[in-house]
N, CA, C, O and CB atoms as a CASP TS submission, in Angstrom:
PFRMAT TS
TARGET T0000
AUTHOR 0000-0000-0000
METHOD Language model
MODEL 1
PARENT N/A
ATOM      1  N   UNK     1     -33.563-187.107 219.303  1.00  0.00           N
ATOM      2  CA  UNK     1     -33.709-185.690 219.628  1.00  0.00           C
ATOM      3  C   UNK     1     -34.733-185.511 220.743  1.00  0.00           C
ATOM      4  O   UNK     1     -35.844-186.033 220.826  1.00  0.00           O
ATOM      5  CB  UNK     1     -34.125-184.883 218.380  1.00  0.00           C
ATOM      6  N   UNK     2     -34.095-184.612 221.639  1.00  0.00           N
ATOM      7  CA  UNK     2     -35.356-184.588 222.755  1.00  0.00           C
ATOM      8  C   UNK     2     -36.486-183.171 222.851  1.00  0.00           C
ATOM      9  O   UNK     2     -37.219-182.715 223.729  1.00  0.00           O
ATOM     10  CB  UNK     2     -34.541-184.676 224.363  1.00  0.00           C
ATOM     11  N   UNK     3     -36.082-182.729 221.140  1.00  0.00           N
ATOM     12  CA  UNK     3     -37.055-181.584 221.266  1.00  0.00           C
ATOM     13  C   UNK     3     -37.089-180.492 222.165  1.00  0.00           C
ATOM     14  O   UNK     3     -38.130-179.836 222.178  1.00  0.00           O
ATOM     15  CB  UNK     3     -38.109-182.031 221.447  1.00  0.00           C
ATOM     16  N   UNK     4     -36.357-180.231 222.763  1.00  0.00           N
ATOM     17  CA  UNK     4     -35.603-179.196 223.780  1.00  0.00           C
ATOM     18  C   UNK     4     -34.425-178.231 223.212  1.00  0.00           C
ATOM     19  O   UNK     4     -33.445-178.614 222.572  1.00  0.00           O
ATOM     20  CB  UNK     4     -34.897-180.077 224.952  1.00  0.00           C
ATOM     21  N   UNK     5     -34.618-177.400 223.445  1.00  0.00           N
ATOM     22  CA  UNK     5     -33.813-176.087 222.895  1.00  0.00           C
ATOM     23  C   UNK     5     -32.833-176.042 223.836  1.00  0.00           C
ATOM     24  O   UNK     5     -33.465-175.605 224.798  1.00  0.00           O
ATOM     25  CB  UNK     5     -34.619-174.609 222.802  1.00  0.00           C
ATOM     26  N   UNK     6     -31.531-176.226 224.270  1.00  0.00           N
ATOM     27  CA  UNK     6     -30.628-175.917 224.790  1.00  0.00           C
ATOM     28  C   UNK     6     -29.891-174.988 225.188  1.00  0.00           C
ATOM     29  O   UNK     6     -29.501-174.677 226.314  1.00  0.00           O
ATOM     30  CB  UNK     6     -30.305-176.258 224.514  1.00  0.00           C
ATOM     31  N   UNK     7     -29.676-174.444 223.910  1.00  0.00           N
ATOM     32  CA  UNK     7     -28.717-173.040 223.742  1.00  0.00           C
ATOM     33  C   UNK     7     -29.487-171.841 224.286  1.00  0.00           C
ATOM     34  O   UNK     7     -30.709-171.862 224.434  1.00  0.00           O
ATOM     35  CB  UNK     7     -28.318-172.663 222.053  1.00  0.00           C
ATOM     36  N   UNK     8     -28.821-170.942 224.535  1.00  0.00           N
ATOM     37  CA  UNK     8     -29.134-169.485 225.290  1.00  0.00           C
ATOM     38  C   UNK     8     -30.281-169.151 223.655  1.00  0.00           C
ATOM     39  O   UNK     8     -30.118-169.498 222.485  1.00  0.00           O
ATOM     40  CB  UNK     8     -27.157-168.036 225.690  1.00  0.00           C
ATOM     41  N   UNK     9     -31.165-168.508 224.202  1.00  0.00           N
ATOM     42  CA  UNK     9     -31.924-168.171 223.388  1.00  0.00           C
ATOM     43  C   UNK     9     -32.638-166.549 223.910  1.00  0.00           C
ATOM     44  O   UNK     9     -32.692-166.448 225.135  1.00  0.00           O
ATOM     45  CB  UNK     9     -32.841-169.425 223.220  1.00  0.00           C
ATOM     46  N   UNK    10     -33.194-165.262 223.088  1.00  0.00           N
ATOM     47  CA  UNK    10     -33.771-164.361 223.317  1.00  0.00           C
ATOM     48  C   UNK    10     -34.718-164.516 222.897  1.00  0.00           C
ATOM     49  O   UNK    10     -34.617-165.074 221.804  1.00  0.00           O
ATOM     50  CB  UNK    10     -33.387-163.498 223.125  1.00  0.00           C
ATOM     51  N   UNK    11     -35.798-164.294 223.210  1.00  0.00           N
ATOM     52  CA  UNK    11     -36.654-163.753 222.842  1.00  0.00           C
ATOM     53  C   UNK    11     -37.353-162.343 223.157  1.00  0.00           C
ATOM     54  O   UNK    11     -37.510-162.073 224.348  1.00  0.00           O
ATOM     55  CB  UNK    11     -37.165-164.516 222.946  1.00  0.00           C
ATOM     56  N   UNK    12     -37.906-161.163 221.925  1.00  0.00           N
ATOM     57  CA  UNK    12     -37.895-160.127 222.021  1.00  0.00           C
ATOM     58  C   UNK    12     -39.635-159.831 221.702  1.00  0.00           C
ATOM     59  O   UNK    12     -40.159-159.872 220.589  1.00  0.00           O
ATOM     60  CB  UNK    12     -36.738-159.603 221.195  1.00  0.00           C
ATOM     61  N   UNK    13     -40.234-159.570 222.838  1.00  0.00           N
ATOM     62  CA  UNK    13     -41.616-159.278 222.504  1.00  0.00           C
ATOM     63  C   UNK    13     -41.991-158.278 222.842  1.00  0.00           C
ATOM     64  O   UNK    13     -41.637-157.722 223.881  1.00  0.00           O
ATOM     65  CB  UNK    13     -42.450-159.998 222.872  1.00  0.00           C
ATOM     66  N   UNK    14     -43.192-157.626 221.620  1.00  0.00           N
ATOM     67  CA  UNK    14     -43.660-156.626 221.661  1.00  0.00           C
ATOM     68  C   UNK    14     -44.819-156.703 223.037  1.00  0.00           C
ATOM     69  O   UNK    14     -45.039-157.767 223.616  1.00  0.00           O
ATOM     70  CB  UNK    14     -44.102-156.364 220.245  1.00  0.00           C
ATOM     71  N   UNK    15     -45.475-155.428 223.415  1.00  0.00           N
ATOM     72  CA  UNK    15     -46.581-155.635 224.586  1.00  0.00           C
ATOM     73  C   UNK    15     -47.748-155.013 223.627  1.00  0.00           C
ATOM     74  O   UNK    15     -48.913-154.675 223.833  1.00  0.00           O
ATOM     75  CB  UNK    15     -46.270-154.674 226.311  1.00  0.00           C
ATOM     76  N   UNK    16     -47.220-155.018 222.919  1.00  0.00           N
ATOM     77  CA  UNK    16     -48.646-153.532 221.907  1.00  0.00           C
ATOM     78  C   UNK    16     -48.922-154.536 220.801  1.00  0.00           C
ATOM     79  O   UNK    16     -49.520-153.918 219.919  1.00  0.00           O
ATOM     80  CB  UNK    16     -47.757-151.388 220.857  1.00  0.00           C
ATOM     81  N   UNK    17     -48.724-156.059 220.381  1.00  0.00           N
ATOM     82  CA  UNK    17     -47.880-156.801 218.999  1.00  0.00           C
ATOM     83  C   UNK    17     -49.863-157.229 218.808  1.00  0.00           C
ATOM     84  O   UNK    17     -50.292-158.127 219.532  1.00  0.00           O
ATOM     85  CB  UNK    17     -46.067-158.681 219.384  1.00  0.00           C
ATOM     86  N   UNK    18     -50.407-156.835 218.271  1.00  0.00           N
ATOM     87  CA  UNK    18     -51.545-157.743 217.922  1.00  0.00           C
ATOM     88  C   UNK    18     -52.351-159.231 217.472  1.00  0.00           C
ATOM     89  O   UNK    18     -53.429-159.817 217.570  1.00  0.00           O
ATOM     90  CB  UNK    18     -51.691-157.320 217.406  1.00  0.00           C
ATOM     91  N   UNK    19     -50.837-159.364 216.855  1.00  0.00           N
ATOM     92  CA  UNK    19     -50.467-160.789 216.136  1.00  0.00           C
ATOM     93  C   UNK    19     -49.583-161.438 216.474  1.00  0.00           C
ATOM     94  O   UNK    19     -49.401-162.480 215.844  1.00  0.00           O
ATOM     95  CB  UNK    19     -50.182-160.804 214.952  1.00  0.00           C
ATOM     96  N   UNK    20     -48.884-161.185 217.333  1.00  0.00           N
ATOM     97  CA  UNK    20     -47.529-162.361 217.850  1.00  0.00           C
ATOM     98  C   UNK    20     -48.676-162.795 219.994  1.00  0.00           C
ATOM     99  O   UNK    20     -49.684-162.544 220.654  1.00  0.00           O
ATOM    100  CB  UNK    20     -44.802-160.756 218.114  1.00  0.00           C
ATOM    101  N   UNK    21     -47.281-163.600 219.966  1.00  0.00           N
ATOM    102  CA  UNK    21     -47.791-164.393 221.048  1.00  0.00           C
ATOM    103  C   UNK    21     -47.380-163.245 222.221  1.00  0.00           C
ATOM    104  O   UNK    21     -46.560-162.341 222.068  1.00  0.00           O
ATOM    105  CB  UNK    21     -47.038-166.071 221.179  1.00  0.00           C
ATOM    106  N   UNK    22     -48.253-163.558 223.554  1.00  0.00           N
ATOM    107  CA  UNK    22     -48.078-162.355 224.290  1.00  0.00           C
ATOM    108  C   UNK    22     -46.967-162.883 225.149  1.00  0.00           C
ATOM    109  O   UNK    22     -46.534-164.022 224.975  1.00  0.00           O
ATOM    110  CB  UNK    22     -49.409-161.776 225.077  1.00  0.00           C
ATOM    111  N   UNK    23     -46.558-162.189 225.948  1.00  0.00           N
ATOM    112  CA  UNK    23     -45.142-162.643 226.483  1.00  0.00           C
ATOM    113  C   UNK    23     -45.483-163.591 227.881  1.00  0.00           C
ATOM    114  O   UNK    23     -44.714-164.345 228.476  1.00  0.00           O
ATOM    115  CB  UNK    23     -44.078-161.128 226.904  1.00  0.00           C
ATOM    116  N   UNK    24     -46.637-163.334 228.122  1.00  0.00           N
ATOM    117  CA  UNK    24     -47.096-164.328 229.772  1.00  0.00           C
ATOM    118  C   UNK    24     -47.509-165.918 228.867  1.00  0.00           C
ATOM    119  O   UNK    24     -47.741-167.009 229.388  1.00  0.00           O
ATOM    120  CB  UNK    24     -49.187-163.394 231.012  1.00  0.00           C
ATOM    121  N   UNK    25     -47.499-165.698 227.927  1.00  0.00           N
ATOM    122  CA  UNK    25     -47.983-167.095 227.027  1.00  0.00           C
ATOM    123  C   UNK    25     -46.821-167.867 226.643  1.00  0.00           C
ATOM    124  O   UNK    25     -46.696-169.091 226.674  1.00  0.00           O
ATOM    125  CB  UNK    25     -48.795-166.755 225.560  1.00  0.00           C
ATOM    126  N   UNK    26     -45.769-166.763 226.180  1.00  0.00           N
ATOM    127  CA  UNK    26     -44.093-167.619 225.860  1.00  0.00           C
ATOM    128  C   UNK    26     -43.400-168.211 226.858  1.00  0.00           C
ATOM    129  O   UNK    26     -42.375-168.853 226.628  1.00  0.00           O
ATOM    130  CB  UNK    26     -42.909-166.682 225.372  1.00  0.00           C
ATOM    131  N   UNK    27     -43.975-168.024 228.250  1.00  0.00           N
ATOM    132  CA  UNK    27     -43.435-168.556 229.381  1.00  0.00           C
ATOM    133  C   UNK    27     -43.519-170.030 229.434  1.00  0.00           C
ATOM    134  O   UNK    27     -42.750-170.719 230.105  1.00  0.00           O
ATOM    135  CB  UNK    27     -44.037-167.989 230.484  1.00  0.00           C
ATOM    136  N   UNK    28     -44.732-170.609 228.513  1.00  0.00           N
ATOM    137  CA  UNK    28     -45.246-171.538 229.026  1.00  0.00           C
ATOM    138  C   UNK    28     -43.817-172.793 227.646  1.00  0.00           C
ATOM    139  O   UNK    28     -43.684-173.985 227.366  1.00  0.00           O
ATOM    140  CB  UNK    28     -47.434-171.401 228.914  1.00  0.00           C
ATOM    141  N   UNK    29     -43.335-171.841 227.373  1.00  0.00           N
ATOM    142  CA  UNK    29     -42.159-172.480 225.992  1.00  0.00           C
ATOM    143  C   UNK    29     -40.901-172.640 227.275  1.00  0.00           C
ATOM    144  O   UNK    29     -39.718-172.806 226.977  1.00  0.00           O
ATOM    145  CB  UNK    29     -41.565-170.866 224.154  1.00  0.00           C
ATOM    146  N   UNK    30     -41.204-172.589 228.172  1.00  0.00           N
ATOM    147  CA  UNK    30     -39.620-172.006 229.241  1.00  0.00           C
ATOM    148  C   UNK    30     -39.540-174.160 229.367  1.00  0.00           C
ATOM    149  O   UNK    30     -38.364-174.448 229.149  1.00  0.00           O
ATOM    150  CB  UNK    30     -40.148-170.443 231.796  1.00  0.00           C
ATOM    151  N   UNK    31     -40.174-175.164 229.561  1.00  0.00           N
ATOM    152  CA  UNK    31     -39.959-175.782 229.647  1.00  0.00           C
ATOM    153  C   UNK    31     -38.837-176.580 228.253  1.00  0.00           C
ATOM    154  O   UNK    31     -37.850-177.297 228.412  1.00  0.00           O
ATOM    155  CB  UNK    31     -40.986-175.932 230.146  1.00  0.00           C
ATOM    156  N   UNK    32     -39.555-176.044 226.798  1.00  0.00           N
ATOM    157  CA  UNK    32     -39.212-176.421 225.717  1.00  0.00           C
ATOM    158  C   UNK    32     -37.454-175.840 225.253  1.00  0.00           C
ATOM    159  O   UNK    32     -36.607-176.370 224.534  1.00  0.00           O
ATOM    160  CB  UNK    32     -40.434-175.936 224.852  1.00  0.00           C
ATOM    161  N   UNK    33     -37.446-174.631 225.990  1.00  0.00           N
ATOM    162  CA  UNK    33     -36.028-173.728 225.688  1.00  0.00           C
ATOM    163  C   UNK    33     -35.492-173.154 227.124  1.00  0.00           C
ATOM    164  O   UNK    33     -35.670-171.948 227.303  1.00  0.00           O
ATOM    165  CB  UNK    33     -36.368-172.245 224.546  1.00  0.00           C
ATOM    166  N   UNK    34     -34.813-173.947 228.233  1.00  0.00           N
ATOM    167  CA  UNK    34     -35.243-173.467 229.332  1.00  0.00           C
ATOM    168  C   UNK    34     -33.934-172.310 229.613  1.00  0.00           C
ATOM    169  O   UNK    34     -33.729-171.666 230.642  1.00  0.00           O
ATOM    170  CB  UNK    34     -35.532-174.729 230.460  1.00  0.00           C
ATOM    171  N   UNK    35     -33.181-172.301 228.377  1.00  0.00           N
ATOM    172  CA  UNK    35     -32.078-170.866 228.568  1.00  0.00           C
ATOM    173  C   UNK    35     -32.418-169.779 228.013  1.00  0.00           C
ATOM    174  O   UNK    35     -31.595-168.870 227.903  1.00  0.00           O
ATOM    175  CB  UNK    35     -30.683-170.958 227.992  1.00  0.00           C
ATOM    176  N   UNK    36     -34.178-169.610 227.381  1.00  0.00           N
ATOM    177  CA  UNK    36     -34.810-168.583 226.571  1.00  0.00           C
ATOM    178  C   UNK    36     -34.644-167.515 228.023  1.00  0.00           C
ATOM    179  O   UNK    36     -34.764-167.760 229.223  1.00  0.00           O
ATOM    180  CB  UNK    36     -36.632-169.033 225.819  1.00  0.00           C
ATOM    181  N   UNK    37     -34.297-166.187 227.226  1.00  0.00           N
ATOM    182  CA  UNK    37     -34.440-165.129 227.917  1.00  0.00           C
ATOM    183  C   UNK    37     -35.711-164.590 227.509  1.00  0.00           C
ATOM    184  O   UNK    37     -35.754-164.493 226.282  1.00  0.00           O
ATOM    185  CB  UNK    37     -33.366-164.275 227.791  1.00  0.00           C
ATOM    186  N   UNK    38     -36.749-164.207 228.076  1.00  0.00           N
ATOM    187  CA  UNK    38     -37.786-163.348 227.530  1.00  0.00           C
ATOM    188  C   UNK    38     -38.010-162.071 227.991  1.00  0.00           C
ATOM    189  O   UNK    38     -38.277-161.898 229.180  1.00  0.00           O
ATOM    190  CB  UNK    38     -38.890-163.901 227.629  1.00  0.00           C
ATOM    191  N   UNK    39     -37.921-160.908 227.011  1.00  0.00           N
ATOM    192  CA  UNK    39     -37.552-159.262 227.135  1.00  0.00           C
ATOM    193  C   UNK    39     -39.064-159.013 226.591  1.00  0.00           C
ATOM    194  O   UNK    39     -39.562-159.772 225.759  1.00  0.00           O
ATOM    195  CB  UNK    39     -35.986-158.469 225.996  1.00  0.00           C
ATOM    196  N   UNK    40     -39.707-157.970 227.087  1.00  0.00           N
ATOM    197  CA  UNK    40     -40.377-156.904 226.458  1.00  0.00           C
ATOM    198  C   UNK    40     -39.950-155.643 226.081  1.00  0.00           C
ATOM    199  O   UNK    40     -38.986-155.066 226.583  1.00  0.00           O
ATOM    200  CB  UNK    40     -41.217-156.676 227.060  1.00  0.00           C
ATOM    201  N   UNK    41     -40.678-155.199 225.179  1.00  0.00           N
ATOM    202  CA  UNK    41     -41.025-153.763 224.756  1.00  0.00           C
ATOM    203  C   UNK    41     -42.129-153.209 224.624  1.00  0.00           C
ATOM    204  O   UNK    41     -43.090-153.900 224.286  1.00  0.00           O
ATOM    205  CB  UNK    41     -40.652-153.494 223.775  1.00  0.00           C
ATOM    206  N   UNK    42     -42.319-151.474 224.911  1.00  0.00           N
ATOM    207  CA  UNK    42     -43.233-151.065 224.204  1.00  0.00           C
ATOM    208  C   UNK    42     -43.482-150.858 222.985  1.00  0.00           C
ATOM    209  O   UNK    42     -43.093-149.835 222.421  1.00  0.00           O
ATOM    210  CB  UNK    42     -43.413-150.398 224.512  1.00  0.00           C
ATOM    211  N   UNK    43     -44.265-151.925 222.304  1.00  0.00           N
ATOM    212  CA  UNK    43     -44.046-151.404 220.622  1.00  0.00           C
ATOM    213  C   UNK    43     -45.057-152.187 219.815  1.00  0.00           C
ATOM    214  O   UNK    43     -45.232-153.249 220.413  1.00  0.00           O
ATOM    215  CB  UNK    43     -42.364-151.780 219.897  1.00  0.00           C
ATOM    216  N   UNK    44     -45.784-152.139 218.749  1.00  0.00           N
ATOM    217  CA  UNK    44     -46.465-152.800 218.142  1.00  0.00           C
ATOM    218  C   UNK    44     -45.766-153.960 217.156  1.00  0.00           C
ATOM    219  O   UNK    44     -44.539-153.862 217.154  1.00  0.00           O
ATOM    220  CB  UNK    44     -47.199-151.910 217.602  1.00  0.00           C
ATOM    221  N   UNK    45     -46.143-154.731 216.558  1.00  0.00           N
ATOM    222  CA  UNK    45     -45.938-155.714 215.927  1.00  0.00           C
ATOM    223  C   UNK    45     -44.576-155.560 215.450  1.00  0.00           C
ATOM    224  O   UNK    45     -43.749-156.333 215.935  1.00  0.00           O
ATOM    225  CB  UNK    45     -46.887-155.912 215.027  1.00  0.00           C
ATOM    226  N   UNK    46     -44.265-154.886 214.770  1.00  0.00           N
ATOM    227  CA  UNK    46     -42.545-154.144 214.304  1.00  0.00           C
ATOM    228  C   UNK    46     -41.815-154.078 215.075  1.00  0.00           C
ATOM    229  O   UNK    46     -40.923-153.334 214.669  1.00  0.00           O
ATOM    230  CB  UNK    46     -42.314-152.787 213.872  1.00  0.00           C
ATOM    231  N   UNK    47     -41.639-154.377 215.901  1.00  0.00           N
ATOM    232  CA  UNK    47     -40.801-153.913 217.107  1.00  0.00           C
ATOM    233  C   UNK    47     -39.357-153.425 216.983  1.00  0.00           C
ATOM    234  O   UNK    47     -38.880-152.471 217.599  1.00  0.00           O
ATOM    235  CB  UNK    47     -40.729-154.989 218.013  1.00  0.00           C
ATOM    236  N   UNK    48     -38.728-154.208 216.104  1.00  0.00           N
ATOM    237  CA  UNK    48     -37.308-154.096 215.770  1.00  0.00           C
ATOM    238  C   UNK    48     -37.304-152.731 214.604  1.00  0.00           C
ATOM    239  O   UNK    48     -36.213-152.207 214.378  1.00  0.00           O
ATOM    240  CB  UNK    48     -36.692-155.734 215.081  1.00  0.00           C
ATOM    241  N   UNK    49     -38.391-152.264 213.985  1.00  0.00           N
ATOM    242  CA  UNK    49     -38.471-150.843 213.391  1.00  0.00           C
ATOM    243  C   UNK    49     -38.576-149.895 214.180  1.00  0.00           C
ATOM    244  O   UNK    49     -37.854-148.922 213.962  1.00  0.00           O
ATOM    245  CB  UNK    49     -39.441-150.623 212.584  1.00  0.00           C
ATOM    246  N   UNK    50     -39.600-149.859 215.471  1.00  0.00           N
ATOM    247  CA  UNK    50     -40.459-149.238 216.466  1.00  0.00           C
ATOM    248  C   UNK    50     -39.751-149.034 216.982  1.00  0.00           C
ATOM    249  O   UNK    50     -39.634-147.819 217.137  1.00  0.00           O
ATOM    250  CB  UNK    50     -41.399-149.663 217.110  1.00  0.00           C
ATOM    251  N   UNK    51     -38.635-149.929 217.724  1.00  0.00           N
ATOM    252  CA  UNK    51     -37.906-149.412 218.637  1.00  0.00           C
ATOM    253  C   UNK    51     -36.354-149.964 219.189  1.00  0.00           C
ATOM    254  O   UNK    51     -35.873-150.548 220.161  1.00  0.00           O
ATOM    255  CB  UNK    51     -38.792-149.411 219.560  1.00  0.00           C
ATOM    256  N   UNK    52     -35.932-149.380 217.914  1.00  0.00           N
ATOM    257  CA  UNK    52     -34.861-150.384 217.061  1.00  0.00           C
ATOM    258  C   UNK    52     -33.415-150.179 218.247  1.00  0.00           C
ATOM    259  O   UNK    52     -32.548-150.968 218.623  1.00  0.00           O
ATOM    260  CB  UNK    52     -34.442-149.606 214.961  1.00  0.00           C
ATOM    261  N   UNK    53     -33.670-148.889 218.526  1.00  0.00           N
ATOM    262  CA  UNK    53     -32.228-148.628 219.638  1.00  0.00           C
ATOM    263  C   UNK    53     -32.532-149.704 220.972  1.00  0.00           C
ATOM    264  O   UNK    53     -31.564-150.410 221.254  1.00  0.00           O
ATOM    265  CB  UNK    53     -32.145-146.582 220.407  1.00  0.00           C
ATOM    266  N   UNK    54     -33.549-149.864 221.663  1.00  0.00           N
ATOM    267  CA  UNK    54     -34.002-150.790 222.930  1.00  0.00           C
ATOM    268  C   UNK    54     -33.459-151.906 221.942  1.00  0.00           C
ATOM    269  O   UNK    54     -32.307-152.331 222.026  1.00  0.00           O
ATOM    270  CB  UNK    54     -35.909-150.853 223.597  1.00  0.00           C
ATOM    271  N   UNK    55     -34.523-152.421 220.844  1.00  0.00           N
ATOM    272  CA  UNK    55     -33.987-154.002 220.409  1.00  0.00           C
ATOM    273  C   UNK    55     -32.229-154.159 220.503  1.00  0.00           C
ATOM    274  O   UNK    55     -31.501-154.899 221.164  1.00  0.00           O
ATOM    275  CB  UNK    55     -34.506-154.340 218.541  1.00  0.00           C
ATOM    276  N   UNK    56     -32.013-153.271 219.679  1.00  0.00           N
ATOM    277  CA  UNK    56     -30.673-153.578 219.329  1.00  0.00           C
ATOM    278  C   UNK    56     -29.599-153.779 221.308  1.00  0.00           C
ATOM    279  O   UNK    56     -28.790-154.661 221.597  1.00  0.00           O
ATOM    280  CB  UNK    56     -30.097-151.878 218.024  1.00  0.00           C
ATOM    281  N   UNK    57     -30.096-152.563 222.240  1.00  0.00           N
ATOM    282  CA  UNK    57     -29.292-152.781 223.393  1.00  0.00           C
ATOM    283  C   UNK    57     -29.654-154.060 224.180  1.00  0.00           C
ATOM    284  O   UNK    57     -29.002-154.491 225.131  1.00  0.00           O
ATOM    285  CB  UNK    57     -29.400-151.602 224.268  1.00  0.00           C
ATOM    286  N   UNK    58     -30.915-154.684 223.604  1.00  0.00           N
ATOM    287  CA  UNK    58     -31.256-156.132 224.424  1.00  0.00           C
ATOM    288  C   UNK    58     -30.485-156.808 223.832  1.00  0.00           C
ATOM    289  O   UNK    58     -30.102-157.754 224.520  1.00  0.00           O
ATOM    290  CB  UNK    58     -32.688-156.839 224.425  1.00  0.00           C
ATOM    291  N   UNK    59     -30.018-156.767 222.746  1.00  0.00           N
ATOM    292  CA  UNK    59     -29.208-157.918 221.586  1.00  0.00           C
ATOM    293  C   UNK    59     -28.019-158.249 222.092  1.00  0.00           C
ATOM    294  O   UNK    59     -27.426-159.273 222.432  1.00  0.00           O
ATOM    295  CB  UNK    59     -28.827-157.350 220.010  1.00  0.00           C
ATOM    296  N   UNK    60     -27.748-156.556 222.028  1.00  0.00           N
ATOM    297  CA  UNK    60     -26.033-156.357 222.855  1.00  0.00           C
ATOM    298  C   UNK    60     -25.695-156.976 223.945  1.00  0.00           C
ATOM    299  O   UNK    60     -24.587-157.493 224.088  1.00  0.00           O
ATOM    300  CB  UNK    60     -25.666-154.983 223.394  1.00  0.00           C
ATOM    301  N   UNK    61     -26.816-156.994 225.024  1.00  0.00           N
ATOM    302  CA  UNK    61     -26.517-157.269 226.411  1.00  0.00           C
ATOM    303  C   UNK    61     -26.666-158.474 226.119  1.00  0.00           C
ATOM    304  O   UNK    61     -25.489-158.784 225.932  1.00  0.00           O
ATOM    305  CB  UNK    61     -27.287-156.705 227.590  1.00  0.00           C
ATOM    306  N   UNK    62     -27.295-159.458 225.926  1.00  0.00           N
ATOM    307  CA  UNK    62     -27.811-160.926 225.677  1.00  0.00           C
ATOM    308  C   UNK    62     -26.791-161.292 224.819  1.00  0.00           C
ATOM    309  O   UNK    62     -26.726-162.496 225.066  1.00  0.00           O
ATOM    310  CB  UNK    62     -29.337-161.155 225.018  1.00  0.00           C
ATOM    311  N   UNK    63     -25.766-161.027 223.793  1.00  0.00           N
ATOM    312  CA  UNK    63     -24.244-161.483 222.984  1.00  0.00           C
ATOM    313  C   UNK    63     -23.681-161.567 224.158  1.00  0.00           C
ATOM    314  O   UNK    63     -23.386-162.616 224.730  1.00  0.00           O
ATOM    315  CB  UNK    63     -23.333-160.390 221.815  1.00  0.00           C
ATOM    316  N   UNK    64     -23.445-160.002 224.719  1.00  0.00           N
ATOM    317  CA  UNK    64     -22.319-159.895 226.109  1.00  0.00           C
ATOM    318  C   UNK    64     -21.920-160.739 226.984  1.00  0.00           C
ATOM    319  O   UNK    64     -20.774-161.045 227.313  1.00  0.00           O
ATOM    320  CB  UNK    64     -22.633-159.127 227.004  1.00  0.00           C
ATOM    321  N   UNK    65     -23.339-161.256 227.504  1.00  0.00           N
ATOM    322  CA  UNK    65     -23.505-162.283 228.667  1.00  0.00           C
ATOM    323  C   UNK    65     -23.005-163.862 228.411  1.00  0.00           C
ATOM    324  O   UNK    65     -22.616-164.613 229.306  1.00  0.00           O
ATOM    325  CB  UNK    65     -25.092-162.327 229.014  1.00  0.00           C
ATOM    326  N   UNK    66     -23.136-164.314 226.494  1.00  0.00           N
ATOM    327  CA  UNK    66     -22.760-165.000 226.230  1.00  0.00           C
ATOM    328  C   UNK    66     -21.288-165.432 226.359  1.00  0.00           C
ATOM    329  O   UNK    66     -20.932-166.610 226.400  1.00  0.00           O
ATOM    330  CB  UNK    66     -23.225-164.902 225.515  1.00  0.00           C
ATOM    331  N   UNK    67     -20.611-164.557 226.408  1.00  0.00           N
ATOM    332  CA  UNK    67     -18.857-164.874 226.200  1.00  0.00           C
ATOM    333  C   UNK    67     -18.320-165.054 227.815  1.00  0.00           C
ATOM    334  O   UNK    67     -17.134-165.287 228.049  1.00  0.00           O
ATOM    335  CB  UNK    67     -17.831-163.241 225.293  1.00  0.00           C
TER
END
């Protein structure tokens, strides 16, 4: 295994998240998953409660692109 993430991947980060990783820091994972998409939001730690219509249309678009 070469420890490398292959597959299309999202990632969905908050900018307000107190406790998750900040999104200029997940960049440094771009070597480890190099098909990670990385999205922000405005939203605190919850994000997918906070601001569930944005999450959900990043989801949509990021399935879409898949097919």
């Amino acid at each position: 295994m070469s420890g490398v993430i292959e597959q299309p991947s999202l990632f969905i980060a908050a900018e307000r998240d107190a406790v998750g990783i900040p999104a200029e820091q997940l960049r440094s994972m771009l070597p480890y998953a190099p098909r990670m998409q990385i999205r922000t939001v405005d939203a605190g730690h919850f994000v997918h409660i906070e601001r569930a219509d944005e999450v959900n249309e990043l989801l949509y678009d990021f399935v879409q692109r898949l097919q």
